[in-house]
N, C-alpha and C positions, 0 to 999 in steps of 0.2 A: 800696196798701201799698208803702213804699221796699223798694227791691233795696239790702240790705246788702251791704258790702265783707266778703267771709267773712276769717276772720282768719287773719292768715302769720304766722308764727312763724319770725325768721331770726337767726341768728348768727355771728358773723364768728372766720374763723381768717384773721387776715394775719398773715403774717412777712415782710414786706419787706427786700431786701438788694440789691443793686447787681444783683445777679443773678435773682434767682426769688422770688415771692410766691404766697402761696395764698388762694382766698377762697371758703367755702362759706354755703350756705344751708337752713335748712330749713324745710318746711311740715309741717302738721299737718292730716289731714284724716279723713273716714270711709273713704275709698278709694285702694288706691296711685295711682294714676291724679291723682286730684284733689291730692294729697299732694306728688304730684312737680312738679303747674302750681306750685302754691305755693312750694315750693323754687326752682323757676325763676326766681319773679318776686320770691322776696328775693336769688337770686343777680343778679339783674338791678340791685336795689335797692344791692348793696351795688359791683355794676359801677361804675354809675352816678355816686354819690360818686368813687370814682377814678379815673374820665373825668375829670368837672366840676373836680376839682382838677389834674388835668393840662391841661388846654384853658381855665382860667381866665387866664392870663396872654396869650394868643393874644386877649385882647378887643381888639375893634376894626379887628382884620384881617377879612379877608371869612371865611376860614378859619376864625377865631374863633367868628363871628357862625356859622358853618355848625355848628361844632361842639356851640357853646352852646344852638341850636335842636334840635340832634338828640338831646342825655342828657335835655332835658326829658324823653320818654317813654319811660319806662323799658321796655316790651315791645318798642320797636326797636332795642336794643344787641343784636346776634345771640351765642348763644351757642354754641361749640364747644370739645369736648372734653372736656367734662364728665360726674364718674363721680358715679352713685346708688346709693346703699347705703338700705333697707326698715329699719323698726321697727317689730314690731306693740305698741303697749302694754297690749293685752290688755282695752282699756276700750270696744271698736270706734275707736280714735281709731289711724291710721296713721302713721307719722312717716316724712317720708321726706329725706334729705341729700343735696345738691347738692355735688362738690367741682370745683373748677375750680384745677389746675396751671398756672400761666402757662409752663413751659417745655414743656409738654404741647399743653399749647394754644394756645401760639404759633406752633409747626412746623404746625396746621393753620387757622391764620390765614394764616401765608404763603403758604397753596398756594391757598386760597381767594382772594386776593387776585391771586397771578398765573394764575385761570384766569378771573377777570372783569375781569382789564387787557387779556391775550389778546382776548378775546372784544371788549371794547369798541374795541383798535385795529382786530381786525378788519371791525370795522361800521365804523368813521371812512373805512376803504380802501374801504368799498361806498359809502360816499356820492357821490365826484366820478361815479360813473357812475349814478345816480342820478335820476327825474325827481323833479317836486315835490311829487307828492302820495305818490312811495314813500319820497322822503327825509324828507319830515315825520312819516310813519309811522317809520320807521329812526330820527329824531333823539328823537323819544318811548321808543322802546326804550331807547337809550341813557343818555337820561335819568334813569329807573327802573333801568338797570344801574347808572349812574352814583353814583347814590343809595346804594344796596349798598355799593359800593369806599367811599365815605366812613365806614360806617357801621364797617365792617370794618378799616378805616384807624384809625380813632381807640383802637379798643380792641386792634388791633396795636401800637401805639406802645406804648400803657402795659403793653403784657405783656414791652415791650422786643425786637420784633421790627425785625431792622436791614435797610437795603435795600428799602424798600418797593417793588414795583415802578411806573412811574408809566407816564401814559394821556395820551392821544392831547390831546384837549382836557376842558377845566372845567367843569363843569355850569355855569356861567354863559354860557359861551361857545354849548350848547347850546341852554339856554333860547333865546339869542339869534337863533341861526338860527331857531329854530321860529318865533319871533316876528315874525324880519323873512317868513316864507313865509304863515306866516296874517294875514287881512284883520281891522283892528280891530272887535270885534263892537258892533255899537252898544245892544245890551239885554243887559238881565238874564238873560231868558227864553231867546238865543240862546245866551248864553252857558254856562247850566247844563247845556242841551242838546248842547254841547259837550265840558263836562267831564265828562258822565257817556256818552258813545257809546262804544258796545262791550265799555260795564262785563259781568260776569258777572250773570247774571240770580237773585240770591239776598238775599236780607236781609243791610244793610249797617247801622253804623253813620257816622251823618255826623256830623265837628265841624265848627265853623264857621270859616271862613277867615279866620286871625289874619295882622294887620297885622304885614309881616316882623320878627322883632326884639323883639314884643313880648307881652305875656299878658292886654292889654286890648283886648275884642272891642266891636267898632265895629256901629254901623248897617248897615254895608256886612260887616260879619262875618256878622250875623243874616240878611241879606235873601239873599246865596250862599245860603247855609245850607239856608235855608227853602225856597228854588230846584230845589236838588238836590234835596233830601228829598222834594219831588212831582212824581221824576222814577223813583226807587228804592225799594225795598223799602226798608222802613228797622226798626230796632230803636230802642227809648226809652232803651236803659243799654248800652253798649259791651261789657259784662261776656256779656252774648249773644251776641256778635257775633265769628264768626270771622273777617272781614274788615272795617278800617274805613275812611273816607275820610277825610284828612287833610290839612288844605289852608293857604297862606296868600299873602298877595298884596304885592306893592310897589309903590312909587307911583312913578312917572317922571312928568316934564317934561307932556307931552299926553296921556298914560294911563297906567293901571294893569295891571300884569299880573298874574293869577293861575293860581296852579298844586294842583293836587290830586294826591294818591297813594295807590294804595288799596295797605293794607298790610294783609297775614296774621298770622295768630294770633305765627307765628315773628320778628315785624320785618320779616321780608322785604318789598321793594318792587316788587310783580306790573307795577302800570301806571302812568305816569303821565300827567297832562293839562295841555294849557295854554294861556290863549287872555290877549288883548291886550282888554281894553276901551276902548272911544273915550270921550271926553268925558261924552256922550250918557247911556250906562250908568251914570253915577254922578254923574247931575245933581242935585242937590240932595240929595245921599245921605252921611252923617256917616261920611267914611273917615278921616278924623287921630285919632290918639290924642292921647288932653288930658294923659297923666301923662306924659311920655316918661322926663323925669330923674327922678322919683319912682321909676318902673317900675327902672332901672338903677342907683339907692342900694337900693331894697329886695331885689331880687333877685341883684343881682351884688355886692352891698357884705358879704360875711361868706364864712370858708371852710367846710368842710365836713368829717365826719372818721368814718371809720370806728370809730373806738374810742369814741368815744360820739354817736349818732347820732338824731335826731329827724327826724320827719315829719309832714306835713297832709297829709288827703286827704278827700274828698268820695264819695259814692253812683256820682256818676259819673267818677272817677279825678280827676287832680290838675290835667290842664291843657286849654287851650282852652276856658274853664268858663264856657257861659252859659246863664244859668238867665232866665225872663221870669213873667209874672203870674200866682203862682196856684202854679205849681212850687212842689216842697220839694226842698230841699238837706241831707240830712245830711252832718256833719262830724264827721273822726274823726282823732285825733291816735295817735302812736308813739311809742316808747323805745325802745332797743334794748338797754337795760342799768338797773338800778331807779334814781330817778332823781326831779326835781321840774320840774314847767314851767306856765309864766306864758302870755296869748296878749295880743298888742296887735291892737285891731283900726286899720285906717287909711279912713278914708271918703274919696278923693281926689273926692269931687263936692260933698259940703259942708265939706271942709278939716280934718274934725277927726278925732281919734284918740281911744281908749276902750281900758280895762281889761275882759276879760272876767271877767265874774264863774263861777267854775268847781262851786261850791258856797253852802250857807246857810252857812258858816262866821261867824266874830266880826272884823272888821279885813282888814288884810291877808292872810289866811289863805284869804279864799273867792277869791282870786283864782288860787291856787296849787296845781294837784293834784300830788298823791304817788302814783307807780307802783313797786308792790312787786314783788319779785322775780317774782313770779306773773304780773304783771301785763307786765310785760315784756316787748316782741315779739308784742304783741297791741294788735291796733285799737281804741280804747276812744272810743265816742261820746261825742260833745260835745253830741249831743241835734239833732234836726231843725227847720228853720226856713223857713217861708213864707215866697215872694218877694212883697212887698207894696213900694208906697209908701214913702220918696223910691228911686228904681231909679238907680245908678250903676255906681262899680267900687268894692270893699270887698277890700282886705288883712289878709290875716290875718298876724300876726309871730310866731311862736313862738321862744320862748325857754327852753333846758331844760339843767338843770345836776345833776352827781349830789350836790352840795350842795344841802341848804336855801335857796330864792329868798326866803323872805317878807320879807325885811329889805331887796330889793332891786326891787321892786316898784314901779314910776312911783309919782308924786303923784297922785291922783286928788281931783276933786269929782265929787259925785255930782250929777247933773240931773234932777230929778223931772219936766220935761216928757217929755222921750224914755226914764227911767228907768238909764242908762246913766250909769259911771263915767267923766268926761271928763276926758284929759289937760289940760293949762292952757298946750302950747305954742302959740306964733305959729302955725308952722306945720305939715305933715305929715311933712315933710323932719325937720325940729325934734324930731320923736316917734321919728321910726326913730334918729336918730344918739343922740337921750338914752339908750336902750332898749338900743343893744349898748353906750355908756358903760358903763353899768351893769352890763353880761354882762362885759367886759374886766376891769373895777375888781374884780369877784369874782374872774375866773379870774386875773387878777394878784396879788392877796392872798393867796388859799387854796392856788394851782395845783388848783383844779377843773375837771374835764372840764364842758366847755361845746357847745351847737349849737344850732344855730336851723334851724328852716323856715319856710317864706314860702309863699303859697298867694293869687292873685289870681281873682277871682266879677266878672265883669260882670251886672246884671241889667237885663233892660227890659221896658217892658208890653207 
């Protein structure tokens, strides 16, 4: 039986001004308890967009590329400061609101911030005296602090916190020590056993080790993965899981390195790990991702916006997502406000792109759901789906407007071999730029609220 995504209920109070902004959340559940996770993780959700619009112009800086890796998951934006207010509605159903002050909440980001710059110069001053199996240990600490300060950094800025205070050296700089003290592992097998010494002995969730930068999981994603997981206790659905491993690797010149962090329910970053693979370790093993530029039109190419807001998500949350032979995947889409939305699918391993069909409707109508007020801020299945034959990476596009889409709907033919409405472009690039054409040309005519999300599934046998 799938583990549904229970449903969040969240709503946005922004008043943005030069000065101070507000942003709340709510959930909806049987228990204040579970009521108030749920506020969290749409006050997270609505973070989240205002990170990603503030750190979208930073692309291509290393900074950029850190930040843009880190809003993907929405459970590690830390939150402080934030006041809850109960509602019982009388039906057993609890409601509970999330408020987050940014000038509230900024004065306890700042202090956050300088007592884990404190703490990290002070470990940089323990290193020169240092041997090397205490400094390697020490440069992992740091690391995992290191981690934190970033995280805390990014959703400082946008509360408009001035003065950041700054640290000793770079988590690159770190990684790097560590790298040049450890010896390149020449296995798999060694290497898992590496990344997981000295874990906490408890049931973990593991994702598998995404290729830096990107959201399509490699051969070399799956076999980590698989590594670790028969090394730890492990959970099937993250949503269990009050600690998960989270991992991804980079490719250099004569190796690879890979890094794991196991993070708490809170984002917090407890440990981190890191070892150099030799040659050896990934000989004949599929580490290149095949989309690159695909991956960075579809997921970096549109903005993002609290006032009218869409979402994909999956059984097992939205990212690092690989599913293999025989799994189900349900998919469940969002609104944040009533509203109509279309989905493009992109198949980048046989090139071509497809209309979902969302209903038995007549014409372009079944391709189009309508979310009513009710419906609104509620997770709505898209209906579950076995991983079978051809196995690649599959994009999902979503496109959602509080106008009527039907008139705006790609060209489709229909394919009676695979059954599927197929775009008619050259290529997959071809279908994402037609797609927001079309999202632009509406919201330019009408001034309709518009937003997309994006949502990438590697599958393999």
């Amino acid at each position: 039986m799938l583990l549904r995504i229970g449903l969040i209920t969240f709503c946005f109070c922004v008043m943005q001004s030069a000065y101070a902004f507000n942003l709340s959340g709510e959930g909806y559940a049987p228990t204040r308890e579970e009521a108030k996770k749920k506020a969290i993780a749409a006050l997270s959700e609505a973070l989240q967009v205002e990170v990603k619009s503030e750190t979208d112009y930073m692309n291509g800086t290393e900074t950029g590329v850190q930040a843009s890796t880190r809003v993907q998951t929405l459970s590690e934006l830390p939150l402080l400061g934030v006041d809850f207010s109960f509602f019982n509605k009388g039906n057993g159903e609890q409601v509970c609101t999330g408020m987050l002050d940014s000038v509230k909440a900024g004065r306890l980001y700042k202090e956050k911030l300088k007592l884990i710059s404190t703490s990290l110069n002070s470990m940089h001053k323990q290193l020169k005296a240092s041997s090397d199996s205490a400094r390697y240990q020490l440069l992992g600490d740091m690391l995992a602090k290191h981690d934190q300060f970033g995280k805390y950094q990014l959703v400082a800025r946008l509360l408009g916190v001035k003065k950041i205070p700054s640290v000793a050296m770079t988590a690159s700089q770190i990684k790097g020590e560590m790298l040049s003290i450890e010896a390149s592992v020449p296995n798999l097998d060694l290497a898992a056993k590496l990344l997981t010494r000295d874990l906490p002995d408890e049931h973990l969730y593991v994702y598998s080790a995404m290729p830096q930068g990107s959201r399509e999981a490699t051969e070399l994603s799956r076999l980590i993965r698989d590594k670790i997981m028969s090394r730890v206790k492990t959970y099937e659905n993250p949503k269990q899981a009050s600690q998960v491993l989270k991992g991804h690797y980079e490719v250099h010149k004569n190796s690879i390195s890979v890094t794991y962090r196991l993070v708490n329910g809170f984002g917090e970053t407890e440990a981190t790990r890191v070892v150099k693979l030799a040659k050896s370790a990934y000989k004949n093993i599929g580490y290149k991702t095949k989309t690159v530029d695909f991956n960075q039109l579809l997921h970096n190419g549109y903005v993002v916006s609290n006032k009218f807001h869409a979402e994909l998500n999956t059984n097992r949350g939205k990212n690092d997502l690989l599913f293999t032979k025989g799994e189900e995947v349900e998919i469940f889409a969002r609104v944040n406000r009533a509203g109509y939305f279309y989905i493009v699918a992109h198949n980048t391993t046989d090139k071509s792109s497809y209309v979902m069909d969302l209903s038995d409707a007549k014409g372009n109508r079944k391709f189009v759901k309508y979310v009513n007020a009710d419906q609104a801020n509620r997770w709505i299945s898209l209906g579950s789906f076995e991983v079978v034959a051809p196995y690649g990476v599959e994009n999902l596009q979503l496109i959602a407007s509080n106008k009527d889409l039907v008139s705006f709907v790609p060209n489709t033919v229909f394919n009676r071999a695979n059954e599927l409405y197929m775009m008619s472009d050259k290529t997959v690039n071809d279908s994402v730029v037609k797609t927001r054409g079309l999202k632009r040309k509406k919201a330019k005519k009408d001034k309709a609220l518009t937003s997309e999300a994006t949502l990438t599934i590697t599958t393999m046998q």
